[in-house]
NULUMFI-747943 format. One record per residue (C-alpha): residue in one letter; residue number from 1; x, y, z. Coordinates in nm, 4 decimals. Example, Ala and Ser with C-alpha at 12.3 -4.5 7.8 and 13.67 -1.06 7.14 Angstrom:
NULUMFI-747943
> rest,nr,X,Y,Z
> A,1,1.2300,-0.4500,0.7800
> S,2,1.3670,-0.1060,0.7140
END
This chain:
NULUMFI-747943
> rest,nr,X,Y,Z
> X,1,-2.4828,-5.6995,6.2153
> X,2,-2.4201,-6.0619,6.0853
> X,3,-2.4030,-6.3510,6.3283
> X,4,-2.1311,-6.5989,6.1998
> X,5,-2.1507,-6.9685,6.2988
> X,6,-1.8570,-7.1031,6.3195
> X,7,-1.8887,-7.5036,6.2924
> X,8,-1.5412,-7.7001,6.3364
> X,9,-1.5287,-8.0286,6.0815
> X,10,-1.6299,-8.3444,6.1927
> X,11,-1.3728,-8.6065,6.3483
> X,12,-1.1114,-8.8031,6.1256
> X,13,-0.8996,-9.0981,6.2004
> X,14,-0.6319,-8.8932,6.1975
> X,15,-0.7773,-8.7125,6.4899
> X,16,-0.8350,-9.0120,6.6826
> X,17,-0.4707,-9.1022,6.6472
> X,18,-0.3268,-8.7920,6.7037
> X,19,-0.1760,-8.6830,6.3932
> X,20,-0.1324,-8.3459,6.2708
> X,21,-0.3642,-8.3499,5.9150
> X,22,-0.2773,-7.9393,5.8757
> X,23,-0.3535,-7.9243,5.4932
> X,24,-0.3221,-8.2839,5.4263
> X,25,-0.7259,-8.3668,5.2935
> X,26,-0.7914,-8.6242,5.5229
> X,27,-1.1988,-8.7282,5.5036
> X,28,-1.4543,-8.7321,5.7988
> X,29,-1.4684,-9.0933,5.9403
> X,30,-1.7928,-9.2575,5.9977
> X,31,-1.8747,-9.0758,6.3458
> X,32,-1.6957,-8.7561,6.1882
> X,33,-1.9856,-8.7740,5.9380
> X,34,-2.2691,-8.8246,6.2321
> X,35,-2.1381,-8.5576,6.4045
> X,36,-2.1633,-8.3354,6.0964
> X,37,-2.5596,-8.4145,6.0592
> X,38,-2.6210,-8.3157,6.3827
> X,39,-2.4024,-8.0295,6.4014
> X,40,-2.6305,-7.9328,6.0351
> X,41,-2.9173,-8.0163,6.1958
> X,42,-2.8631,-7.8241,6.4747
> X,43,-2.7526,-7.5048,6.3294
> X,44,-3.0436,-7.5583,6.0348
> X,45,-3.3294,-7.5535,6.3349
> X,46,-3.1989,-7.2574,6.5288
> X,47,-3.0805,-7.0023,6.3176
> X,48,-3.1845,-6.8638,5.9596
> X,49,-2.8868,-6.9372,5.7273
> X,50,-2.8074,-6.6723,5.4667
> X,51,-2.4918,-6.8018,5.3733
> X,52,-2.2073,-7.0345,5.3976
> X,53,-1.8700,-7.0274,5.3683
> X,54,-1.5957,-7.2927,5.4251
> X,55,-1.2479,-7.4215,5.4233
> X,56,-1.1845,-7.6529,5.0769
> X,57,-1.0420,-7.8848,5.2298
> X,58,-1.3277,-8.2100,5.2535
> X,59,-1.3098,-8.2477,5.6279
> X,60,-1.5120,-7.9011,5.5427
> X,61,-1.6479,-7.8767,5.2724
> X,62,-1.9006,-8.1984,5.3136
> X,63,-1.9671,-8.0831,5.6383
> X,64,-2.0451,-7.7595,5.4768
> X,65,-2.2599,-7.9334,5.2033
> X,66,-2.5092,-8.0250,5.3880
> X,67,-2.6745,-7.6884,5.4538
> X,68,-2.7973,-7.7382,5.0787
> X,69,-2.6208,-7.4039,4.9669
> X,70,-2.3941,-7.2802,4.7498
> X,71,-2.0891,-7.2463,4.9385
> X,72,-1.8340,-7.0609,4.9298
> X,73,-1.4562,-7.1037,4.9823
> X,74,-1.1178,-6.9810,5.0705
> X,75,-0.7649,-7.0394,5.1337
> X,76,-0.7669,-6.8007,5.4593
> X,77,-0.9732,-7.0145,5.6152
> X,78,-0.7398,-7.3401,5.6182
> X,79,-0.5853,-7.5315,5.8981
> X,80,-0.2460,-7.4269,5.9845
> X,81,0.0623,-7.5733,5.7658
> X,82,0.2031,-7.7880,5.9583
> X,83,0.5201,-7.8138,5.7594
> X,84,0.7702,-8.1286,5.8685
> X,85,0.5011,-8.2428,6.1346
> X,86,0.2292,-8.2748,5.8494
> X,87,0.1097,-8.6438,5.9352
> X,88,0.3192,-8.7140,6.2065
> X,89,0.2062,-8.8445,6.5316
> X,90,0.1753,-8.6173,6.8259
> X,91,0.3611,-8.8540,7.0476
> X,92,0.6118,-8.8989,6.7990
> X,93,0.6094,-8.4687,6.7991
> X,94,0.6448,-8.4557,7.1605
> X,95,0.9371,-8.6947,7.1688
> X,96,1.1578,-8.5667,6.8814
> X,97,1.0899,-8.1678,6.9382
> X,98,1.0276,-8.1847,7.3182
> X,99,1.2981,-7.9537,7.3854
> X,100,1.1949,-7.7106,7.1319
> X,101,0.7716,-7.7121,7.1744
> X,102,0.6667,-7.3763,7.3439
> X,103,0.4183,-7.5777,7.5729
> X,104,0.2585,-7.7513,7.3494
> X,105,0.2894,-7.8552,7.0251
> X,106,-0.0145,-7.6229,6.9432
> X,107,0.1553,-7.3415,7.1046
> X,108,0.4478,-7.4166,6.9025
> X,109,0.5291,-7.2700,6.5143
> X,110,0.5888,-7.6505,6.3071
> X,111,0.9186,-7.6335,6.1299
> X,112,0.8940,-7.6058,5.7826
> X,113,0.5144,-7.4646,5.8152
> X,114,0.3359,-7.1531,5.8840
> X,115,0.3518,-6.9427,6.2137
> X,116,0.1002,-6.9384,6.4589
> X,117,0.0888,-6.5842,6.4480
> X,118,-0.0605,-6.5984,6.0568
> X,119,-0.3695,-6.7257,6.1940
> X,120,-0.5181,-6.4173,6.3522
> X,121,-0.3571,-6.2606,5.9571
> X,122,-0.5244,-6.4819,5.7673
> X,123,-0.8887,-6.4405,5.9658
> X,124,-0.8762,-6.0745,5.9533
> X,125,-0.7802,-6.1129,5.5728
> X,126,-1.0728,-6.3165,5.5003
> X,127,-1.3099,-6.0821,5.6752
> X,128,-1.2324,-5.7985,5.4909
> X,129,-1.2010,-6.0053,5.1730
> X,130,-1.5475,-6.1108,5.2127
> X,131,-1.6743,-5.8141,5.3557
> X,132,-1.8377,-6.0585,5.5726
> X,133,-1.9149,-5.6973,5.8429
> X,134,-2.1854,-5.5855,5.5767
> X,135,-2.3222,-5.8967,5.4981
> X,136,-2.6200,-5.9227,5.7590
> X,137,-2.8226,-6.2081,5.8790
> X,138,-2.6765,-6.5120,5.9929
> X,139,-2.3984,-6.6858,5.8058
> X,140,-2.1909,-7.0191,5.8586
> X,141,-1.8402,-7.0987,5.8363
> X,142,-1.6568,-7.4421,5.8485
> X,143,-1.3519,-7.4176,5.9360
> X,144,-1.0557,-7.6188,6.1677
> X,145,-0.9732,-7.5739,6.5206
> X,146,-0.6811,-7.4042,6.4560
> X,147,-0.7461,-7.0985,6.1996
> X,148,-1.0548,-7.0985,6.4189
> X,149,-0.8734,-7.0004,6.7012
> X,150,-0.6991,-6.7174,6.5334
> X,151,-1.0379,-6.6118,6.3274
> X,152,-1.2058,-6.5860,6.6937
> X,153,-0.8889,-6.3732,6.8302
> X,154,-0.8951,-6.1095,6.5411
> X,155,-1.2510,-6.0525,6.5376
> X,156,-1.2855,-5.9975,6.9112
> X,157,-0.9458,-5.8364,6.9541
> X,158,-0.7694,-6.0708,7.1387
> X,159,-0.3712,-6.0753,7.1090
> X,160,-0.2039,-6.3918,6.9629
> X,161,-0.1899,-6.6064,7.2781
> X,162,-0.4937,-6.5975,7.3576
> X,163,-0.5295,-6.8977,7.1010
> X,164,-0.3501,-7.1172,7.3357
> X,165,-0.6658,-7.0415,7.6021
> X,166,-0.9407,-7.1212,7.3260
> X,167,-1.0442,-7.4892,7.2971
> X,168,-1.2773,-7.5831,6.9464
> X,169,-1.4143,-7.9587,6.9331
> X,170,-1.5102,-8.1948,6.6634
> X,171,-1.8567,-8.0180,6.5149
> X,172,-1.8244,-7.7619,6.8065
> X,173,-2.0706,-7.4527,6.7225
> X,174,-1.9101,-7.1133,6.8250
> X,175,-2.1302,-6.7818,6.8063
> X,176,-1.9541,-6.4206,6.6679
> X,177,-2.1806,-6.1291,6.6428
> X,178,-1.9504,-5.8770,6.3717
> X,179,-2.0796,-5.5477,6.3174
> X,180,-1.9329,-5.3543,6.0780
> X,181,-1.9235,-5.0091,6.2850
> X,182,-1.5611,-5.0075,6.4004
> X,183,-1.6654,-4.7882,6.7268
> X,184,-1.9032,-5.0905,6.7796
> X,185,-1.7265,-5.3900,6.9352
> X,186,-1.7792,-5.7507,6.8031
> X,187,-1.8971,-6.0126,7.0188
> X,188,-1.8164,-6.3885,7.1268
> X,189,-2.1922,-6.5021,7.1897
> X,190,-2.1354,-6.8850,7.2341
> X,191,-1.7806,-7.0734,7.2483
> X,192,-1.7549,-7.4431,7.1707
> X,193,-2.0858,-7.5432,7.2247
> X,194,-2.1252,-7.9811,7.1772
> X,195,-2.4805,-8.0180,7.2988
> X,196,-2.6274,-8.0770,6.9766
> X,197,-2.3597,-8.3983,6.9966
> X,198,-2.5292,-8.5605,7.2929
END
């Protein structure tokens, strides 16, 4: 069995304002990078890290560096494309698109980008890619809230909207135990957990 840790990036000031980053690099900003440490230091003290993976984007991958590992990356595990809403505010979303947004603009697929439903795709594509199942031990992941979402669904068999119910925080730590007996159901252990933030 391996016990992933999932650990969302740190804030950015485009979080604080609202504005969809998607694949734009945006860095942590000084409190992102505080959360980070403790999120590290958190994970560091309580479980027994074999190996980490992350997103390349640098909202991720410095959070990622400071496990003192090599770490590994992939596409499959970046944010959604947000398309035509790449750096635009949410309030600015709402108002231009109101009429088209399926409840939210995170329950919505972004013109021009990728569709929702490519998240739970892309997180069962990178665990079979990195045959994550048979690893063993306990193993981070950095990742954003969205792909998250759909990473989290896949693994524990959710269906699609069942993202929309899921919520991930700045330097949230989320639990999975995967085993890689298919008659053997994976597990969500922990969801979202900030304490370490306090």
């Amino acid at each position: 069995m391996t016990r992933l840790i999932l650990i969302r990036h740190g804030e950015t000031n485009w979080n604080v304002e609202r504005r969809k980053q998607g694949h734009n690099d945006q860095p942590l900003n000084e409190k992102g990078a505080t959360q980070a440490k403790l999120a590290a230091e958190y994970v560091k003290a309580n479980y027994e890290i074999d190996k980490v993976w992350s997103s390349p984007l640098q909202r991720c991958s410095n959070t990622a560096a400071l496990f003192d590992m090599p770490v590994e990356t992939s596409d499959h595990l970046l944010e959604i494309d947000y398309g035509d809403w790449e750096g635009v505010l949410a309030e600015e979303i709402e108002t231009k698109f109101g009429n088209q947004l399926n409840g939210s603009i995170d329950g919505t697929d972004p013109p021009g980008g990728e569709k929702r439903s490519n998240l739970p795709i892309r997180g069962k594509a990178w665990i079979n890619e990195s045959n994550i199942a048979e690893q063993g031990g306990d193993v981070v992941l950095v990742g954003h809230g969205g792909s998250m979402k759909g990473l989290i669904t896949s693994v524990i068999g959710l269906p699609d909207e069942a993202m929309d119910t899921l919520t991930i925080d700045n330097c949230s730590v989320t639990v999975l135990d995967i085993t890689p007996d298919p008659k053997t159901p994976n597990r969500l252990i922990t969801l979202n957990q900030t304490s370490h933030l306090a």
